[in-house]
py3Dmol code that shows the C-alpha trace and the ligand (Angstrom):
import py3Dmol

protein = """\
ATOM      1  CA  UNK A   1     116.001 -37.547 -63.958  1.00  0.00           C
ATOM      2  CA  UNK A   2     113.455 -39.923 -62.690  1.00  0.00           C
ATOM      3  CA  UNK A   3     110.160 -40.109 -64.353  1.00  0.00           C
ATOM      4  CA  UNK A   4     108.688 -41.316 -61.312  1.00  0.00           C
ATOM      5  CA  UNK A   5     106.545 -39.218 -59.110  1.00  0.00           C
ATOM      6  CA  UNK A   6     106.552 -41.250 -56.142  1.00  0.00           C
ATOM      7  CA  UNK A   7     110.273 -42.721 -55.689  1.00  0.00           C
ATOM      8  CA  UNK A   8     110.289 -43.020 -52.176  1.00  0.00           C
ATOM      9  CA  UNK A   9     107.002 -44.737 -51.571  1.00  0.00           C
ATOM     10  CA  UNK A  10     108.409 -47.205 -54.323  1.00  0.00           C
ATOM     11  CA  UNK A  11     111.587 -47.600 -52.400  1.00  0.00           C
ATOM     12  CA  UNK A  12     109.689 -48.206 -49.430  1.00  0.00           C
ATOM     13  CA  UNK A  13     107.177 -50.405 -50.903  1.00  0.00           C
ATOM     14  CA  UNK A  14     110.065 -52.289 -52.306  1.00  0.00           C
ATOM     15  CA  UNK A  15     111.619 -52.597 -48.921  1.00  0.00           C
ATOM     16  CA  UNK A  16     108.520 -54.035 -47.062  1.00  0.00           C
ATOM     17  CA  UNK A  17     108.049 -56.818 -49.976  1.00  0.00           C
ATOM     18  CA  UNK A  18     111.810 -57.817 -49.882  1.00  0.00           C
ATOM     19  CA  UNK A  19     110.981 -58.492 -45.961  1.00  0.00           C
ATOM     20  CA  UNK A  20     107.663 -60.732 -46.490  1.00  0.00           C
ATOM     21  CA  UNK A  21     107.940 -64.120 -46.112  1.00  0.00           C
ATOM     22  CA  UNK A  22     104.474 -65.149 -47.065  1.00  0.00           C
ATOM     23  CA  UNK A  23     103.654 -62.525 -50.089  1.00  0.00           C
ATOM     24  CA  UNK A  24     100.137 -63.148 -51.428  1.00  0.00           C
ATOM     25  CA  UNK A  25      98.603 -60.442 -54.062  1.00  0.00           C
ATOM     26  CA  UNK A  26      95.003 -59.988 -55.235  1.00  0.00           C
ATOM     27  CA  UNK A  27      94.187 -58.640 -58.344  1.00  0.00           C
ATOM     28  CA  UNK A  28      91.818 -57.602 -59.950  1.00  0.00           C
ATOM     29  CA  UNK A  29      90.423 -56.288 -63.884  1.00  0.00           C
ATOM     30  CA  UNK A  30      92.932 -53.242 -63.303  1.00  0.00           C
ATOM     31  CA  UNK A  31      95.754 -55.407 -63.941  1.00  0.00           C
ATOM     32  CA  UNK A  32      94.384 -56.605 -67.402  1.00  0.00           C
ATOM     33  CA  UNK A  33      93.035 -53.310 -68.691  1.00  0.00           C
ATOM     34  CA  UNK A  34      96.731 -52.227 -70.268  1.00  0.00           C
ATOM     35  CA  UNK A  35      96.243 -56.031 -72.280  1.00  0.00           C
ATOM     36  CA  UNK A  36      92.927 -54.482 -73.452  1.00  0.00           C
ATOM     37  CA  UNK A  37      90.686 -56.207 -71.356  1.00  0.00           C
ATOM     38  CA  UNK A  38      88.185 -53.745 -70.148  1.00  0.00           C
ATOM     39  CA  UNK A  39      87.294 -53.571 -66.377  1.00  0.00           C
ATOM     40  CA  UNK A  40      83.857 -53.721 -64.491  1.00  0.00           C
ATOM     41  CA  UNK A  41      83.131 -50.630 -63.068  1.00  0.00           C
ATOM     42  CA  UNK A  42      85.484 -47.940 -65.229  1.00  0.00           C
ATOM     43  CA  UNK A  43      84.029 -46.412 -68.583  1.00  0.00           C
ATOM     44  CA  UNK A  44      84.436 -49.402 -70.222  1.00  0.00           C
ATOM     45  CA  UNK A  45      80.755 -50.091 -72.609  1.00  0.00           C
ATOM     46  CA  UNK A  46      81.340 -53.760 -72.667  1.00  0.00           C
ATOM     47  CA  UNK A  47      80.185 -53.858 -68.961  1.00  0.00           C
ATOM     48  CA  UNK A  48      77.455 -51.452 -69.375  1.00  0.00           C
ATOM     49  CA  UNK A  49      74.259 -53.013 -67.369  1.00  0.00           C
ATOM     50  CA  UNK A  50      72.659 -54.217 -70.550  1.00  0.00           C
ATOM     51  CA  UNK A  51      75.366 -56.819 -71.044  1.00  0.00           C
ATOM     52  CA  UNK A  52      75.937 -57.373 -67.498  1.00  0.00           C
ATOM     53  CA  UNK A  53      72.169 -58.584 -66.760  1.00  0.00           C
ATOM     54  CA  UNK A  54      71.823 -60.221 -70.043  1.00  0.00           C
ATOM     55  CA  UNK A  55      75.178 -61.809 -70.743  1.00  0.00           C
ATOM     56  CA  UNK A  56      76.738 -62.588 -67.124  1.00  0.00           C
ATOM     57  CA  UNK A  57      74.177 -63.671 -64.956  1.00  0.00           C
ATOM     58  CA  UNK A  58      72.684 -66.941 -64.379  1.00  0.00           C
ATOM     59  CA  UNK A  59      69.448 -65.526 -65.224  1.00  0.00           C
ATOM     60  CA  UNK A  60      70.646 -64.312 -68.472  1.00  0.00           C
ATOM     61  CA  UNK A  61      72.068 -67.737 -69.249  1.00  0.00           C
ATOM     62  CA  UNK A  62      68.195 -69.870 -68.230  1.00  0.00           C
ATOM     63  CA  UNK A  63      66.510 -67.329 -70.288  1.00  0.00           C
ATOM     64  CA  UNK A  64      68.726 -67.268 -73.402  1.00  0.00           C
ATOM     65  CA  UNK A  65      71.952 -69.773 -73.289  1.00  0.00           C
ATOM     66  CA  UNK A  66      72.279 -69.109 -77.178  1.00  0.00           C
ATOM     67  CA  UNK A  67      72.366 -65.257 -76.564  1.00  0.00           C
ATOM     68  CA  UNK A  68      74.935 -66.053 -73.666  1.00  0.00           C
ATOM     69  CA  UNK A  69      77.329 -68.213 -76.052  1.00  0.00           C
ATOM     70  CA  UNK A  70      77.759 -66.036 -78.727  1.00  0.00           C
ATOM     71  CA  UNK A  71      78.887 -63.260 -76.266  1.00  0.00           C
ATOM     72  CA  UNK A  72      81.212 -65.592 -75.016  1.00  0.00           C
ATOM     73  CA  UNK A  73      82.653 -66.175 -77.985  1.00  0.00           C
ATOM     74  CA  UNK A  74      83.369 -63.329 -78.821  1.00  0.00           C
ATOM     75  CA  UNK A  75      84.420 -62.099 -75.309  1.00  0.00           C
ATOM     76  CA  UNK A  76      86.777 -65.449 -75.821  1.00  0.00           C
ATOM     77  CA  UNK A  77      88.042 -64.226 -79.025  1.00  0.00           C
ATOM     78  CA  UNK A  78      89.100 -60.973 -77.743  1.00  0.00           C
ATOM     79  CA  UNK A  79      90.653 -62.520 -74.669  1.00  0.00           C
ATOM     80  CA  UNK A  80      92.965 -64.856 -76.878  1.00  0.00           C
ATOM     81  CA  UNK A  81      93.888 -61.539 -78.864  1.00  0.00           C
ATOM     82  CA  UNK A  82      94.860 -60.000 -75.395  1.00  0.00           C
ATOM     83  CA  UNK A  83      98.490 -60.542 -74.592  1.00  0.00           C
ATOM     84  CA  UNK A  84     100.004 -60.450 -70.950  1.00  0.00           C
ATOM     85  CA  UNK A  85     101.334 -57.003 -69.850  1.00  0.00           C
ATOM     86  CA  UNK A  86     104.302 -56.067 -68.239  1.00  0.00           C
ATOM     87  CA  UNK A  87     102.531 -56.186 -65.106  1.00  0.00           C
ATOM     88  CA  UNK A  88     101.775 -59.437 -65.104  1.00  0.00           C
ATOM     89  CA  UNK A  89     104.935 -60.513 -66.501  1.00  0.00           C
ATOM     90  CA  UNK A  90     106.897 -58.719 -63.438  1.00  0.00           C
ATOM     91  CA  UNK A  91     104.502 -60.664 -60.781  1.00  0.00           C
ATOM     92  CA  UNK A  92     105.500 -64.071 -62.826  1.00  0.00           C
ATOM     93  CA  UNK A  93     109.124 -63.331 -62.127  1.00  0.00           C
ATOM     94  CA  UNK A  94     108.390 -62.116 -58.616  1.00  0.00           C
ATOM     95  CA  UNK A  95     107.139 -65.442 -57.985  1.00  0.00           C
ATOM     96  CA  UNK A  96     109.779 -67.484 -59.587  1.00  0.00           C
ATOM     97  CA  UNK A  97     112.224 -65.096 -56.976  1.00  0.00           C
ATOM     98  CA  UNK A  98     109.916 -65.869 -54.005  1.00  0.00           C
ATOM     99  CA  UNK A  99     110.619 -69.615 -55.429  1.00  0.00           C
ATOM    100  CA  UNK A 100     113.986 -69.643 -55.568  1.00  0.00           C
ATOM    101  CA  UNK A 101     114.235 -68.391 -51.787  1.00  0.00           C
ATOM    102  CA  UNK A 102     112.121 -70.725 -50.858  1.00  0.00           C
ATOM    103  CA  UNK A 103     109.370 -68.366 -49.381  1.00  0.00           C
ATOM    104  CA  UNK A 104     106.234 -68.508 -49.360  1.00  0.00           C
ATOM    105  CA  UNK A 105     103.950 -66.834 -52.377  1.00  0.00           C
ATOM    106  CA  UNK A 106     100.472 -66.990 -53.648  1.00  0.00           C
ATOM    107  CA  UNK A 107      98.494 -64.869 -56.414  1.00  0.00           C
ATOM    108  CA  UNK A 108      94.517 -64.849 -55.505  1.00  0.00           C
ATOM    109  CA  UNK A 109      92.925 -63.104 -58.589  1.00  0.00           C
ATOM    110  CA  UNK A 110      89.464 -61.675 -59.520  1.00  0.00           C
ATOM    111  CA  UNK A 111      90.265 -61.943 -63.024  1.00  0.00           C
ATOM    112  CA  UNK A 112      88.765 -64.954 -65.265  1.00  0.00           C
ATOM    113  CA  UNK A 113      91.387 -64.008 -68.359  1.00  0.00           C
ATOM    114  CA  UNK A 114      94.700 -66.526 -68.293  1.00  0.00           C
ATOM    115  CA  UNK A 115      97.148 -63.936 -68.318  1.00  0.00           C
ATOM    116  CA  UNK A 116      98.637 -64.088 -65.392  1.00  0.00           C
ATOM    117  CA  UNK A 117      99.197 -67.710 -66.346  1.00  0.00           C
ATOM    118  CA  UNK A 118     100.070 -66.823 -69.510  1.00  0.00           C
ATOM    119  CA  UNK A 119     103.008 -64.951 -68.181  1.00  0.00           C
ATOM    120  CA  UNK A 120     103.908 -67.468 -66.155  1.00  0.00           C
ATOM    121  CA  UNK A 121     102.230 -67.136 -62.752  1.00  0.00           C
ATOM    122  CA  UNK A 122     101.865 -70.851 -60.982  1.00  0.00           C
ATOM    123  CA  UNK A 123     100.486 -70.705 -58.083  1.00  0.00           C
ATOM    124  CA  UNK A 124      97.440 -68.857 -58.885  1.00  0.00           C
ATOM    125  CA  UNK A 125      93.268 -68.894 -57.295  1.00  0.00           C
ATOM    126  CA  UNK A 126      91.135 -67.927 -59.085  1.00  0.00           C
ATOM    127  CA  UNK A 127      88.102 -66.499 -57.679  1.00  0.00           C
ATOM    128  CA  UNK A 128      85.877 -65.901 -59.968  1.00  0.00           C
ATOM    129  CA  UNK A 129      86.514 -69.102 -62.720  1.00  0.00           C
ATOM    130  CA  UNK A 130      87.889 -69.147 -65.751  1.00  0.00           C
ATOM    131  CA  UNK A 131      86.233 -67.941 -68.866  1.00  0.00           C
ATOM    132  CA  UNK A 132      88.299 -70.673 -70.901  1.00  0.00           C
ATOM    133  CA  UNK A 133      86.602 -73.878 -69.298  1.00  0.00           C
ATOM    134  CA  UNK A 134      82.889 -74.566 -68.978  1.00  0.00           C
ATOM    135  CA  UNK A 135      80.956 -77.218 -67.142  1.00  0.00           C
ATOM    136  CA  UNK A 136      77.576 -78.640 -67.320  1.00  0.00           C
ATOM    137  CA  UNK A 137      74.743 -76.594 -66.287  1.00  0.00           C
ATOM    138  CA  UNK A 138      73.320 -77.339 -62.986  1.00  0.00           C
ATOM    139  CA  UNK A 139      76.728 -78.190 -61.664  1.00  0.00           C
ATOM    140  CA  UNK A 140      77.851 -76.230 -58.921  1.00  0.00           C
ATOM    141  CA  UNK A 141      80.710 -73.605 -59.651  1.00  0.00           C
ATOM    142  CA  UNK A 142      83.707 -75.775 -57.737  1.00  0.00           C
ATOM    143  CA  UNK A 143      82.537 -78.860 -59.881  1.00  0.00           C
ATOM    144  CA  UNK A 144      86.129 -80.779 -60.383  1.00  0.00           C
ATOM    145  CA  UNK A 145      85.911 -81.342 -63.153  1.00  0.00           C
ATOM    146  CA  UNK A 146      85.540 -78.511 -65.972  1.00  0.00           C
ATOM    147  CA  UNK A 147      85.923 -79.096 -70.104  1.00  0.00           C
ATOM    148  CA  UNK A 148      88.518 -76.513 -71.821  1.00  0.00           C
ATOM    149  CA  UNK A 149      86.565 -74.904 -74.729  1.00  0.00           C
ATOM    150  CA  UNK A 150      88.211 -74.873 -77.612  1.00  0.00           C
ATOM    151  CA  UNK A 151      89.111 -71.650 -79.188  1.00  0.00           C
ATOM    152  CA  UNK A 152      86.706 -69.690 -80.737  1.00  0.00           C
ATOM    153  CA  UNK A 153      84.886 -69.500 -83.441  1.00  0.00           C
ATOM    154  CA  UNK A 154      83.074 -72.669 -81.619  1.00  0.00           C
ATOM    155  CA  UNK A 155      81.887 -75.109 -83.220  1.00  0.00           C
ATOM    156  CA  UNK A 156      78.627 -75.188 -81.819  1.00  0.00           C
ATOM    157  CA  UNK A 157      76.127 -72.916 -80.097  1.00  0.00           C
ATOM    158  CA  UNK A 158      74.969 -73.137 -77.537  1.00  0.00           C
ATOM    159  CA  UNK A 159      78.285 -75.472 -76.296  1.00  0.00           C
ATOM    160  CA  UNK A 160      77.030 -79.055 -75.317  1.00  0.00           C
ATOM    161  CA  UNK A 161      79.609 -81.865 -73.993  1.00  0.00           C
ATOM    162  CA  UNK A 162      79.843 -85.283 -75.918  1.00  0.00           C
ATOM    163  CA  UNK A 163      76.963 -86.608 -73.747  1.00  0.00           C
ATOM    164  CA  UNK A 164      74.598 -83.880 -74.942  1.00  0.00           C
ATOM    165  CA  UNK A 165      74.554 -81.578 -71.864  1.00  0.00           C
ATOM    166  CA  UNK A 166      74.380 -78.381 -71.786  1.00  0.00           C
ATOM    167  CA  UNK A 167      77.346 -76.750 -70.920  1.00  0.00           C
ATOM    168  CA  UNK A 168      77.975 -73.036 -69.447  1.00  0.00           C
ATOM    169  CA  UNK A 169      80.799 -70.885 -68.847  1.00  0.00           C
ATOM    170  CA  UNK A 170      82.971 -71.872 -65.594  1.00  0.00           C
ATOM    171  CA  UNK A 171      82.633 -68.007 -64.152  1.00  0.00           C
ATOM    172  CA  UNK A 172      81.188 -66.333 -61.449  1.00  0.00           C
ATOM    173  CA  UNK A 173      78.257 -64.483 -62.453  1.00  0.00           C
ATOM    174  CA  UNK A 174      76.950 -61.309 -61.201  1.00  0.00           C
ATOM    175  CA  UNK A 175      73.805 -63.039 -59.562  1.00  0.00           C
ATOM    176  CA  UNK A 176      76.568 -65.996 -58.317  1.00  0.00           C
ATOM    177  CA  UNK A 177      78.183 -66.585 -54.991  1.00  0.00           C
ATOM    178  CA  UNK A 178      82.124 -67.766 -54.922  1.00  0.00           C
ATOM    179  CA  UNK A 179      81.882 -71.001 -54.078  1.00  0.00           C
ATOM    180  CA  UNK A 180      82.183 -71.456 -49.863  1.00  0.00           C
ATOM    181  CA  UNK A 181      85.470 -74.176 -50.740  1.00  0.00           C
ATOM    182  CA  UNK A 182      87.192 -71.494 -52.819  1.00  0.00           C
ATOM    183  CA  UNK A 183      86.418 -68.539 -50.347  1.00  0.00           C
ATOM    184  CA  UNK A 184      87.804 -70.456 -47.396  1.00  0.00           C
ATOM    185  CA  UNK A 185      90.721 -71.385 -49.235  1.00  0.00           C
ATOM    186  CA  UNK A 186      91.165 -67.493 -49.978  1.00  0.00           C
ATOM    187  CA  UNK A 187      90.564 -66.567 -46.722  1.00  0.00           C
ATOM    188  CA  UNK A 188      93.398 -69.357 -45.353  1.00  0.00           C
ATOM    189  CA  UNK A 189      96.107 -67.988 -47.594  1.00  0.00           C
ATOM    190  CA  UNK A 190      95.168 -64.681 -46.169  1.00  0.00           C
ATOM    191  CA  UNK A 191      95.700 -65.830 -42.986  1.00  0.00           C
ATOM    192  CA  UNK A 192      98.920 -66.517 -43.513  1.00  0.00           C
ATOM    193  CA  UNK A 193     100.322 -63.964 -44.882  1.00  0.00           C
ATOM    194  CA  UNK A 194     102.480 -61.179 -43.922  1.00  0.00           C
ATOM    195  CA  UNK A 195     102.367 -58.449 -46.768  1.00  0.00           C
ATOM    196  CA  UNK A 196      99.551 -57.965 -49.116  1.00  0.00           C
ATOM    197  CA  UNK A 197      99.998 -56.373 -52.851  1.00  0.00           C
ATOM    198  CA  UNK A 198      96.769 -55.658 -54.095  1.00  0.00           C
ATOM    199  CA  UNK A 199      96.660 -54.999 -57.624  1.00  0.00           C
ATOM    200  CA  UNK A 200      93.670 -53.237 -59.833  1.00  0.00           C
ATOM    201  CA  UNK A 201      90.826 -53.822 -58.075  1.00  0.00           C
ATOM    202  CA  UNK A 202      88.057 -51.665 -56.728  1.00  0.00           C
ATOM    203  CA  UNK A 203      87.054 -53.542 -53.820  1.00  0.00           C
ATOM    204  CA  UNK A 204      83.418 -53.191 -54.590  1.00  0.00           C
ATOM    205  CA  UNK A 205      82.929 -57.016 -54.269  1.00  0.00           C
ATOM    206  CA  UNK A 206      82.480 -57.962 -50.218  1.00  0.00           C
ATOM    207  CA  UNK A 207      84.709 -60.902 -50.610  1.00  0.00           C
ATOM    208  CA  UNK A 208      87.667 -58.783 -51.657  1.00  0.00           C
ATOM    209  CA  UNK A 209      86.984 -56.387 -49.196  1.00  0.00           C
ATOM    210  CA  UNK A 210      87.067 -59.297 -46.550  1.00  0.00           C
ATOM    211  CA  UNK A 211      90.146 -61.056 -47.965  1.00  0.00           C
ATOM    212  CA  UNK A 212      91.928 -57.439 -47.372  1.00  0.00           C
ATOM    213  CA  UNK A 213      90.325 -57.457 -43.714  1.00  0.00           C
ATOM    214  CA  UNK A 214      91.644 -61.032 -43.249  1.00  0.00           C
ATOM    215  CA  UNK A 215      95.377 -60.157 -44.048  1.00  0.00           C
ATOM    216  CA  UNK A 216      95.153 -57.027 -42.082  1.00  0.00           C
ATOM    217  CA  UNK A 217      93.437 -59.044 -39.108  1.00  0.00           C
ATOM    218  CA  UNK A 218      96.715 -61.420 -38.965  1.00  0.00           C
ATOM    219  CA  UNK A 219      99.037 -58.421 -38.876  1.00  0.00           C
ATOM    220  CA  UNK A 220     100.304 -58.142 -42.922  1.00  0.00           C
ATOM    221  CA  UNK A 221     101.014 -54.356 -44.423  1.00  0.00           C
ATOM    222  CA  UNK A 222      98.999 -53.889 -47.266  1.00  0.00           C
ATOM    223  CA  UNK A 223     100.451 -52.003 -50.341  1.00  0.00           C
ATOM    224  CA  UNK A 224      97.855 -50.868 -53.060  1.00  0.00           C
ATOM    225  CA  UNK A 225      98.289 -50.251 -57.009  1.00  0.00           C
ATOM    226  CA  UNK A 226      95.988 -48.468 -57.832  1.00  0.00           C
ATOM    227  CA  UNK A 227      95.742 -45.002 -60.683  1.00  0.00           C
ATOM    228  CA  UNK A 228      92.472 -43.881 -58.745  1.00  0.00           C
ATOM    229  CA  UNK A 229      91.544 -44.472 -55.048  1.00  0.00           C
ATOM    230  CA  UNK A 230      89.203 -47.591 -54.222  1.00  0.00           C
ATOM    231  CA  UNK A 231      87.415 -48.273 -51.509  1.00  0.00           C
ATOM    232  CA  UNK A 232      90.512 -50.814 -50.072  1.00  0.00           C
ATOM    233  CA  UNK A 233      92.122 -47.283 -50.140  1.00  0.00           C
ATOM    234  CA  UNK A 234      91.917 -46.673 -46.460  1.00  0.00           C
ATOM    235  CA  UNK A 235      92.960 -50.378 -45.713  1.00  0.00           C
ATOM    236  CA  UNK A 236      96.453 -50.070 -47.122  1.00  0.00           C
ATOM    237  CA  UNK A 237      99.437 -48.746 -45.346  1.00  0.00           C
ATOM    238  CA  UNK A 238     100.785 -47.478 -48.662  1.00  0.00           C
ATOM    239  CA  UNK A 239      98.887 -46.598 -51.834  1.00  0.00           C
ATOM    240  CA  UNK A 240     101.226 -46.844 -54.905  1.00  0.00           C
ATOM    241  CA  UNK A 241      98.673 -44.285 -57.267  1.00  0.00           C
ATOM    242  CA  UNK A 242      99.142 -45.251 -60.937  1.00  0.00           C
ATOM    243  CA  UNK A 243      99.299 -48.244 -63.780  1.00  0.00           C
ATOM    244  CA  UNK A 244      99.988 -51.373 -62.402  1.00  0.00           C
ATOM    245  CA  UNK A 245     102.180 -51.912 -65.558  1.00  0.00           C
ATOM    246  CA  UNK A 246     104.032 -49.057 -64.962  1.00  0.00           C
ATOM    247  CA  UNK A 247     105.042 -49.494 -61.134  1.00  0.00           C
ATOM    248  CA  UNK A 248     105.310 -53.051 -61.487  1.00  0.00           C
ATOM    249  CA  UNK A 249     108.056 -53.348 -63.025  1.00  0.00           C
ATOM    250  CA  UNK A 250     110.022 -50.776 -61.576  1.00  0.00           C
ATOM    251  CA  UNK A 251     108.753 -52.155 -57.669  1.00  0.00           C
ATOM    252  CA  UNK A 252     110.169 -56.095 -58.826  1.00  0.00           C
ATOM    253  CA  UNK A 253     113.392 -54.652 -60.158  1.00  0.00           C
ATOM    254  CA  UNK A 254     113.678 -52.460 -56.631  1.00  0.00           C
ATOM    255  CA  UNK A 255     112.810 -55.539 -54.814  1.00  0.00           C
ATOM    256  CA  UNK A 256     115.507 -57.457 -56.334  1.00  0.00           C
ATOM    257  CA  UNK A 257     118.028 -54.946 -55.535  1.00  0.00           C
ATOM    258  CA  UNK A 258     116.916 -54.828 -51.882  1.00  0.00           C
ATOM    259  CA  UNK A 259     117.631 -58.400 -51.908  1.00  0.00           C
ATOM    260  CA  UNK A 260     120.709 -58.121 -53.107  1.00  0.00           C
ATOM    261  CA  UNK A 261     121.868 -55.503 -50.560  1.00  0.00           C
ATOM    262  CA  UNK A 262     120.583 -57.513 -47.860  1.00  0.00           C
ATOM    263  CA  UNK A 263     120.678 -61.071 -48.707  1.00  0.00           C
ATOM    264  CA  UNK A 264     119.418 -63.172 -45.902  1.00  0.00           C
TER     265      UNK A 264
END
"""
ligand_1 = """\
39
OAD
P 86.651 -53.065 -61.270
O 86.301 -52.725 -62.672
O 85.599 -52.936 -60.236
O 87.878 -52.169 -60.828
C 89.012 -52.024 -61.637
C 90.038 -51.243 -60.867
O 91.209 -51.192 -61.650
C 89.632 -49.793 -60.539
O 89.871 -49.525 -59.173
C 90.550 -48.960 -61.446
O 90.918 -47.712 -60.863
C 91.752 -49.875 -61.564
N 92.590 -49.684 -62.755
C 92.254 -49.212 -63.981
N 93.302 -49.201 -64.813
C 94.368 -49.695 -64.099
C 95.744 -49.940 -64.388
N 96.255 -49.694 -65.606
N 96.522 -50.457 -63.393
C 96.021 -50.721 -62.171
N 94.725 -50.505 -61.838
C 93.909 -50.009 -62.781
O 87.275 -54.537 -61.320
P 87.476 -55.576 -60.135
O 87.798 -54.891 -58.863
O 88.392 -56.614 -60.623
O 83.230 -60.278 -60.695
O 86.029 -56.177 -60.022
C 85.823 -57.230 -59.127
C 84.747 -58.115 -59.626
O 83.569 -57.341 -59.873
C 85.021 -58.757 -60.955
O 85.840 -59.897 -60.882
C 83.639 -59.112 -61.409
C 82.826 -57.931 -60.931
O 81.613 -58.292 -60.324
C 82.479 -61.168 -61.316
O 82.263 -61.118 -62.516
C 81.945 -62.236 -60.428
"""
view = py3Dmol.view(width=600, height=400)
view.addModel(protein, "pdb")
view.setStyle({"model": 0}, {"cartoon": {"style": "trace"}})
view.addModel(ligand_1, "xyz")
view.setStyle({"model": 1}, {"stick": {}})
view.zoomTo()
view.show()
C-alpha cells in the first residue's frame, strides 16, 4: 500500500518537471532542517531575536566582531557536523539528469550551509553568501574575492587576513541587502525558466517572493514543497504539503520514470 498521501499530485508534479526544459528551484532553510540545521522563522531557539540582532546583523558585527566570531564558530562547527539529506542528494542527481539531456537547470538557494554542494549540486546561486568564506570588512557583499575559513575551532578571534584586516562572515545579514549583481542574476535565470520547484522556504523575504513573481510573469508552473503553507502558497499551481526529504526522493525517482516512458 502506498504510504503516500498525495500520489497523484506527485504523479502530476512529476509529469510537469519531466516536461521543463529550463528547471530552476529555490530553496530555502526547509530543505536543511532534516540535516539539523534549524530554520529562521520555525521554533527553532537558535534564531530567536536575541541572536538574530546580536549575532547576524551588521550592527551586531560594528558593535562586537569578537561576540560575532565566536557564534560563528560555533554555528560553523555545527554546520560541518550537518550532513546532506536525502533531499538534497535527490536535487544533485536531478541535475546531473537535466545534464545528461542537455537541458537547461539551475538551483538559486537561500541557504548559506554547503550542502547542496556537498551532495553534489553544481550549478548553484547563492543568495544569501556562504557562511564558510569571509571577506574583509567594509567590502561590499559581491566582493570577488572571498578567503575560505578554515574549519573551526579558529585559530584566531576575531578572524583577520594575513594583511591584518578585519575579516567578517561572507553572509547576508538581517540588516543587509542581496547584492543588486546577484539579484539580477536571480531574477535572469527566472526569466528563463519554464517550471519552478520551490523548496523549504517561507517566502517572508521580498526577494523570494519576487523571484517566484518573475518565473510566474514568464509563464513557468510553480510546484511548492512545503509541510506547512507559506506565503508563496497561493503562487504555486501545485503545493506538494510535507518534508522535502520525504517527497524528494520519491518526485526524482517518478520523474525518471516519466522520462523513460516518454523519452524525447
Ligand atoms: P524560514 O525559516 O523563513 O522558512 C523555512 C520554511 O521551511 C518554512 O516554510 C517551513 O514550513 C519549511 N520547512 C520546515 N521543515 C521542512 C522540511 N523538512 N521540508 C521542507 N520544508 C520545511 O527560512 P527561509 O524561507 O529559508 O536570510 O528564510 C529566508 C531567509 O530569511 C533566510 O535565508 C534568512 C532569513 O532572513 C538571511 O539570513 C539574509
Amino acid at each position: 500500500m502506498e504510504a503516500s498521501p498525495y500520489p497523484e499530485k506527485l504523479s502530476q508534479a512529476a509529469r510537469l518537471i519531466a516536461q521543463a526544459e529550463r528547471l530552476r528551484l529555490l530553496t530555502g532553510a526547509g530543505i536543511s532542517r532534516a540535516s539539523g540545521m534549524p530554520t529562521f522563522r520555525g521554533h527553532d531557539p537558535t534564531w530567536a531575536d536575541y541572536p538574530r540582532r546580536r549575532f547576524a546583523t551588521y550592527r551586531g558585527f560594528r558593535d562586537d566582531p569578537v561576540g560575532v566570531w565566536l557564534w560563528h564558530n560555533w554555528r560553523l562547527a555545527a554546520n560541518l557536523r550537518a550532513t546532506p539529506n536525502p533531499a538534497h542528494r535527490a536535487l544533485a542527481e536531478l541535475e546531473d539528469l537535466w545534464e545528461r539531456l542537455g537541458r537547461d537547470f539551475q538551483l538559486i538557494t537561500q541557504n548559506v550551509d554547503e550542502l547542496h554542494q556537498r551532495a553534489g549540486s553544481r550549478r548553484i546561486l547563492e543568495l544569501h553568501g556562504n557562511a564558510f568564506l569571509a571577506r574583509p570588512d567594509g567590502t561590499p557583499q559581491d566582493f570577488p574575492e572571498p578567503v575560505r575559513l578554515p574549519p573551526p575551532p579558529f585559530p584566531q578571534i576575531p578572524m583577520r587576513d594575513e594583511r591584518g584586516r578585519l575579516l567578517r562572515p561572507h553572509v547576508v545579514w538581517f540588516d543587509e541587502g542581496v547584492p543588486e549583481s546577484i539579484r539580477r542574476r536571480a531574477l535572469t535565470l527566472m526569466a528563463e525558466a519554464d517550471l519552478l520547484l520551490v523548496v523549504g522556504t517561507s517566502g517572508e523575504t521580498v526577494l523570494a517572493r519576487r523571484l517566484v513573481e518573475r518565473a510566474r510573469e514568464a509563464g513557468a508552473e510553480v510546484i511548492e514543497i512545503n509541510p506547512a503553507p507559506s506565503r508563496l502558497t497561493p503562487q504555486s499551481a501545485l503545493s506538494l504539503t510535507g518534508r522535502a526529504e520525504e517527497i524528494i526522493p520519491k518526485l526524482v525517482s517518478l520523474v525518471k520514470l516519466e522520462l523513460r516512458s516518454s523519452p524525447g
